[in-house]
C-alpha positions as CSV (number, residue, x, y, z in Angstrom):
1,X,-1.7,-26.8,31.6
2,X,-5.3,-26.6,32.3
3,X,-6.8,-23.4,33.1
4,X,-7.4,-22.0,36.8
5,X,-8.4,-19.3,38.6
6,X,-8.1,-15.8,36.3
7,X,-9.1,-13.6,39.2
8,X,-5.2,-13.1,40.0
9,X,-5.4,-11.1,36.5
10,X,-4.9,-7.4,36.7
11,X,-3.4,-4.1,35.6
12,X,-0.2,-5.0,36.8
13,X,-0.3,-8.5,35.1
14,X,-1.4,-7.4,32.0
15,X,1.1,-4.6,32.0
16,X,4.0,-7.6,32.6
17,X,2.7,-9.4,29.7
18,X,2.6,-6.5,27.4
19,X,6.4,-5.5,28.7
20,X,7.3,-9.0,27.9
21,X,6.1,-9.3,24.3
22,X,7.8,-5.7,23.8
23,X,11.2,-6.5,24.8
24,X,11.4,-10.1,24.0
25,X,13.5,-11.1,26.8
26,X,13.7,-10.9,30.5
27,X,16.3,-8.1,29.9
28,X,14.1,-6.3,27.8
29,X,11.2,-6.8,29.8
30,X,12.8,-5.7,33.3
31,X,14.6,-2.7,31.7
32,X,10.5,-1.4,30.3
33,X,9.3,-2.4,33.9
34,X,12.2,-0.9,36.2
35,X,12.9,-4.1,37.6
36,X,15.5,-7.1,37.0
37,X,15.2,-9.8,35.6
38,X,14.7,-12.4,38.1
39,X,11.1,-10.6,38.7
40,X,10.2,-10.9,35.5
41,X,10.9,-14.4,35.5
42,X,9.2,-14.5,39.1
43,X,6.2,-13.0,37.9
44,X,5.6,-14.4,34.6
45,X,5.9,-17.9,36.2
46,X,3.5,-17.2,38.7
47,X,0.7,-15.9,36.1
48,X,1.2,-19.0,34.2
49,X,0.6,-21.4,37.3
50,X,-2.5,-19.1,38.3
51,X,-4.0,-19.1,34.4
52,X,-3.0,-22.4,34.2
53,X,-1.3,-21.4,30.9
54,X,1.8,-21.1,28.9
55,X,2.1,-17.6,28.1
56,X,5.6,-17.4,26.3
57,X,7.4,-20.1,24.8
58,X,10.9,-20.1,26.0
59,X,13.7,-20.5,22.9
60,X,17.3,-19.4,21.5
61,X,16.0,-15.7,20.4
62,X,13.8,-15.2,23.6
63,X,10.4,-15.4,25.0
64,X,8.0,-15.9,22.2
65,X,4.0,-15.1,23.0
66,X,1.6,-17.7,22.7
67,X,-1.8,-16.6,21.2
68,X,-3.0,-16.0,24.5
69,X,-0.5,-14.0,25.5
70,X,-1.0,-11.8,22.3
71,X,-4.5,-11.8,23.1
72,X,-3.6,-10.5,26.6
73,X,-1.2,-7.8,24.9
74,X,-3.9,-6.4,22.8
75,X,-6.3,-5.5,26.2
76,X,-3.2,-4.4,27.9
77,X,-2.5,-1.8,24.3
78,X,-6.2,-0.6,24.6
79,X,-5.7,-0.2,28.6
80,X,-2.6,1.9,27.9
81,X,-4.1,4.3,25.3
82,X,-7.2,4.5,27.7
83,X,-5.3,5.5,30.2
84,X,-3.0,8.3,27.9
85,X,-6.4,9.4,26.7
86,X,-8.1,9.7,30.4
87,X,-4.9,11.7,31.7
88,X,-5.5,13.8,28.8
89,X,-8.8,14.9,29.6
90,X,-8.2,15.7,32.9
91,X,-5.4,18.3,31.8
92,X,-7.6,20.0,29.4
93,X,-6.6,17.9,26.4
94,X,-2.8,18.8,26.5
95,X,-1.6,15.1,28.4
96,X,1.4,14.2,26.1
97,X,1.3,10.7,23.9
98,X,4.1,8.6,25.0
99,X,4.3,4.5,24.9
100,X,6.6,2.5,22.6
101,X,6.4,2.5,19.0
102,X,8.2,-0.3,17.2
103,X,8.5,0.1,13.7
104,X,9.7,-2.0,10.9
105,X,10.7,-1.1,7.7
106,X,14.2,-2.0,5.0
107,X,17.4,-0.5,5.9
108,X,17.4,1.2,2.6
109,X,14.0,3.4,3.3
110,X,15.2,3.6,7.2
111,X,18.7,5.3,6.8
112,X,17.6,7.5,3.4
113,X,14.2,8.8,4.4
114,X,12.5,7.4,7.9
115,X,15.4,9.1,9.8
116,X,15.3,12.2,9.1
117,X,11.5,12.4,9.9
118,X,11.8,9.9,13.1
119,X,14.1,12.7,14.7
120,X,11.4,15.6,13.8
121,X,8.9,12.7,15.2
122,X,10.6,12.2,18.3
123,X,11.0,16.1,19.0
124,X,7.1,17.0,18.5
125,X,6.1,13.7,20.6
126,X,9.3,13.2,23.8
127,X,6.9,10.8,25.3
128,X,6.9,8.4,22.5
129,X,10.3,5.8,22.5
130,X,11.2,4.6,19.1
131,X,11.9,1.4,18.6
132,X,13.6,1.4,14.7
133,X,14.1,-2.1,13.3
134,X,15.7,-2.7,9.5
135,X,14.6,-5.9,7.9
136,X,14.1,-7.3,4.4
137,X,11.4,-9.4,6.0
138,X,7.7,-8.0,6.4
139,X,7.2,-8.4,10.4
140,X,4.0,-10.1,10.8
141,X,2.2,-7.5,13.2
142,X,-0.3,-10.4,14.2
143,X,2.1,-11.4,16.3
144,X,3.1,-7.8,17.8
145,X,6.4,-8.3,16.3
146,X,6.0,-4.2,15.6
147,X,3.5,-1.5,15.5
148,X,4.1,-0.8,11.9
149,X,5.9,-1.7,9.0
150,X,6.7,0.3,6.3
151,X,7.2,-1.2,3.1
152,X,7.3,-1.0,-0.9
153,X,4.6,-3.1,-2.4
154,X,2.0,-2.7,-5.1
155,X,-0.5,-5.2,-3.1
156,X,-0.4,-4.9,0.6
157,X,-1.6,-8.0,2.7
158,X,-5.2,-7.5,2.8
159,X,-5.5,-8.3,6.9
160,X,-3.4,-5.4,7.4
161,X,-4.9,-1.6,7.3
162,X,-2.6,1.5,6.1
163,X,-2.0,4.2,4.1
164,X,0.1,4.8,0.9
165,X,2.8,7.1,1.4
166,X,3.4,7.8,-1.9
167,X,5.2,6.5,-5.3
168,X,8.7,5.1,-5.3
169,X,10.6,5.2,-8.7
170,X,13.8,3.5,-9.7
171,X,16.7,4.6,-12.4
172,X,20.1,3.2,-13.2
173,X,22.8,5.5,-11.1
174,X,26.5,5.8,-12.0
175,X,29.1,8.9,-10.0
176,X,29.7,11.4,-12.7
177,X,33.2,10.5,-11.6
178,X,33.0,6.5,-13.0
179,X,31.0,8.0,-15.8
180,X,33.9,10.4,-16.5
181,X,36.1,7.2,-17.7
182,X,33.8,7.0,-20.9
183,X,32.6,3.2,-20.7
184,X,29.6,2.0,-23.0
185,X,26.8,1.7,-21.3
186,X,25.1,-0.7,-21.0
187,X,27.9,-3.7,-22.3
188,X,31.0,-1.6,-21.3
189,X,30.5,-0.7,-17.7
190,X,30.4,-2.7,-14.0
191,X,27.3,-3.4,-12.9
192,X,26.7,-3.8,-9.3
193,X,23.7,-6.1,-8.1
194,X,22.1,-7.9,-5.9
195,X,23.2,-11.0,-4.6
196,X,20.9,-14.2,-4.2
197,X,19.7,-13.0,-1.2
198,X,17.2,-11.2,-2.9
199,X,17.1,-13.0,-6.0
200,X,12.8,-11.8,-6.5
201,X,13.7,-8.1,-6.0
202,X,12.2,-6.2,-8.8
203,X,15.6,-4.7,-9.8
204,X,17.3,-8.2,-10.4
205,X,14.2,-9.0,-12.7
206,X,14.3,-6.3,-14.8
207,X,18.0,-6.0,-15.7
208,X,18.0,-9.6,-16.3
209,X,14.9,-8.8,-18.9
210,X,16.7,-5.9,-20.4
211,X,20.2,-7.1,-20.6
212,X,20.1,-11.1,-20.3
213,X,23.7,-11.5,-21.5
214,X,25.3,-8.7,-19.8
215,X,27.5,-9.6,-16.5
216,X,27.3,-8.5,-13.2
217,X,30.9,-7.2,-12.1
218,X,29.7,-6.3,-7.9
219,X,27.3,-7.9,-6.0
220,X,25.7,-6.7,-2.4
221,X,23.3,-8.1,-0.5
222,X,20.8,-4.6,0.0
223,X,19.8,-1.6,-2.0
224,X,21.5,0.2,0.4
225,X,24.9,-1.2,-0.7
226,X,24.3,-0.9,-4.1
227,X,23.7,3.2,-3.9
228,X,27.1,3.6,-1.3
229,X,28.9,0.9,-4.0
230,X,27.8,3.5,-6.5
231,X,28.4,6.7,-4.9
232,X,32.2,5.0,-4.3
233,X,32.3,5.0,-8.7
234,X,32.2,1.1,-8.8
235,X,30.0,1.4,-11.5
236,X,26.5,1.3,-12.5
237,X,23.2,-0.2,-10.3
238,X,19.6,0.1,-9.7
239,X,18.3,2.2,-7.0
240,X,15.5,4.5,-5.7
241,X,15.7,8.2,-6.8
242,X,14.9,9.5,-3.3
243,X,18.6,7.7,-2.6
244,X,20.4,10.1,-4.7
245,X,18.1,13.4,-3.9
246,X,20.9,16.0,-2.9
247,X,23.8,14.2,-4.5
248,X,25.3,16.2,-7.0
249,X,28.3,13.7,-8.0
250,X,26.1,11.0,-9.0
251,X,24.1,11.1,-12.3
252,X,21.0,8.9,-13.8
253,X,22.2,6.6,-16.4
254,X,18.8,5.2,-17.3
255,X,15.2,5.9,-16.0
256,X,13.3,6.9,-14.5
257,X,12.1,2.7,-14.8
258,X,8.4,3.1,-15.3
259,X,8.0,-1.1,-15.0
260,X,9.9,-0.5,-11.6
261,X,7.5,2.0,-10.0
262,X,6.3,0.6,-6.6
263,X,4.4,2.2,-4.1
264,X,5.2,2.8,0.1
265,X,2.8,1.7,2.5
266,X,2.5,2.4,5.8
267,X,0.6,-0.8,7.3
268,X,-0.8,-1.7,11.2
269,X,-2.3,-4.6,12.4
270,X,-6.4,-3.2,12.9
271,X,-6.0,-3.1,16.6
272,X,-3.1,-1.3,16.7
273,X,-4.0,1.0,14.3
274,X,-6.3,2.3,16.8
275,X,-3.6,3.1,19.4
276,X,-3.1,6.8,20.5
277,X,0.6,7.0,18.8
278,X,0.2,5.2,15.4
279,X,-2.4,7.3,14.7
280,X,0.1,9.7,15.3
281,X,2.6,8.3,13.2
282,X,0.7,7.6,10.3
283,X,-0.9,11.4,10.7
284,X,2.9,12.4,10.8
285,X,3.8,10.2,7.5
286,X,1.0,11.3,5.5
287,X,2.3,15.6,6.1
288,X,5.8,14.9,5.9
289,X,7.3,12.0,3.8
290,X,7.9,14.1,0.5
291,X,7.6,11.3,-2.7
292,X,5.4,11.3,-5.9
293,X,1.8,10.9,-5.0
294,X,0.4,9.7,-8.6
């Protein structure tokens, strides 16, 4: 395509774009918007023929944004908090943050310690919509994929900005109940591991450092699995403490593993960082997530 007249783009185009990006289909846009589908597909064809530009690149998992469609997304975020930020200064300050907030982190850190504090979250800030996603793989934000990612990393990507939540540490967990049986540790006992799926995780190196000729008797494909598998008295595996905090059938083996201590990020792409509810967020992190801070 070759580009045309941009007069035709607006509030209400940008806002399409932006809804677009967000819900990654025509479903998910239209359901943002209040529409159906069929406008969204209306619409978003008839910016492109006016730019004179592919916006989104149709495939199997949706409507992926070209960079000038990201570029698009980014005025339409700065329009958006604007606007919040305008509506709150004509009420005296108290106009109430809302948007969507898409956040990205591993299953293991979502289910054992975002949830709790996304529910105290959502409470303080009802205008706010949550949008929760658990991945292994870091989202890449340039492309709005989320807001945020929270991860566990000693070196965060350097074109990202964030704050470190704290200090995650790692021990060898058996139940009290599978330690009851009186196995050796470490030759006599199950161990339960990761599978090939995550064949670099910092776990899975160290155990093969320690005990290279011991045998893995369970694997799972998360850290998440390994802590229920454990919990069930399958045997012994490698997990965070803060999986185990309140859980007075299951017992450290080994550790805490200094050579495993990793550190949790909270990481936004610079120009969302500057949007009205990740600040929000990461001001809400920074109070509440409870870990080591040294």
């Amino acid at each position: 395509m070759h580009r045309k007249d941009p007069s035709g783009l607006g509030a209400a185009e940008l806002e399409l774009v932006l809804a677009l990006i967000r819900g990654r289909t025509l479903h998910g846009a239209a359901e943002r918007l209040g529409v159906d589908a069929s406008t969204v597909f209306r619409a978003i064809r008839r910016l492109e023929k006016a730019l004179g530009e592919t916006l989104f690149d149709r495939g199997r998992h949706g409507y992926v944004p070209t960079p000038l469609a990201l570029e698009l997304g980014g005025h339409a975020e700065r329009i958006e908090s604007q606007l919040q930020e305008a509506r709150a200064a004509v009420s005296g300050g108290s106009g109430e943050p809302g948007g969507v907030l898409r956040v990205t982190t591993t299953d293991t850190i979502l289910h054992r310690l975002l949830l709790p504090l996304a529910a105290r979250f959502a409470e303080r800030y009802p205008g706010i919509e949550l949008e929760l996603v658990a991945t292994n793989q870091l989202a890449n934000l340039s492309r709005r994929e989320a807001d945020v990612a929270i991860r566990a990393t000693r070196k965060p990507p350097e074109h990202l900005t964030g704050v470190k939540l704290g200090l995650l540490r790692a021990a060898v967990f058996a139940s009290k109940a599978y330690l009851a049986q009186g196995k050796p540790y470490p030759e006599g006992v199950d161990w339960i591991v990761l599978d090939d799926s995550l064949p670099d995780h910092p776990s899975q190196a160290w155990r093969r450092r320690r005990f290279p000729k011991l045998p893995a008797r369970h694997r799972v494909n998360s850290v998440l699995s390994v802590a229920g598998a454990v919990m069930a008295g399958m045997g012994v595996g490698v997990a965070p403490l803060f999986m185990f905090e309140g859980e007075p059938q299951v017992a450290i083996v080994e550790g805490p593993l200094d050579e495993l201590d990793t550190e949790l990020w909270c990481l936004a792409h610079p120009d969302a960082r500057e949007l009205q509810r990740v600040k929000l967020w990461f001001a809400f992190l920074r109070e509440h997530v409870q870990l080591p801070k040294a």
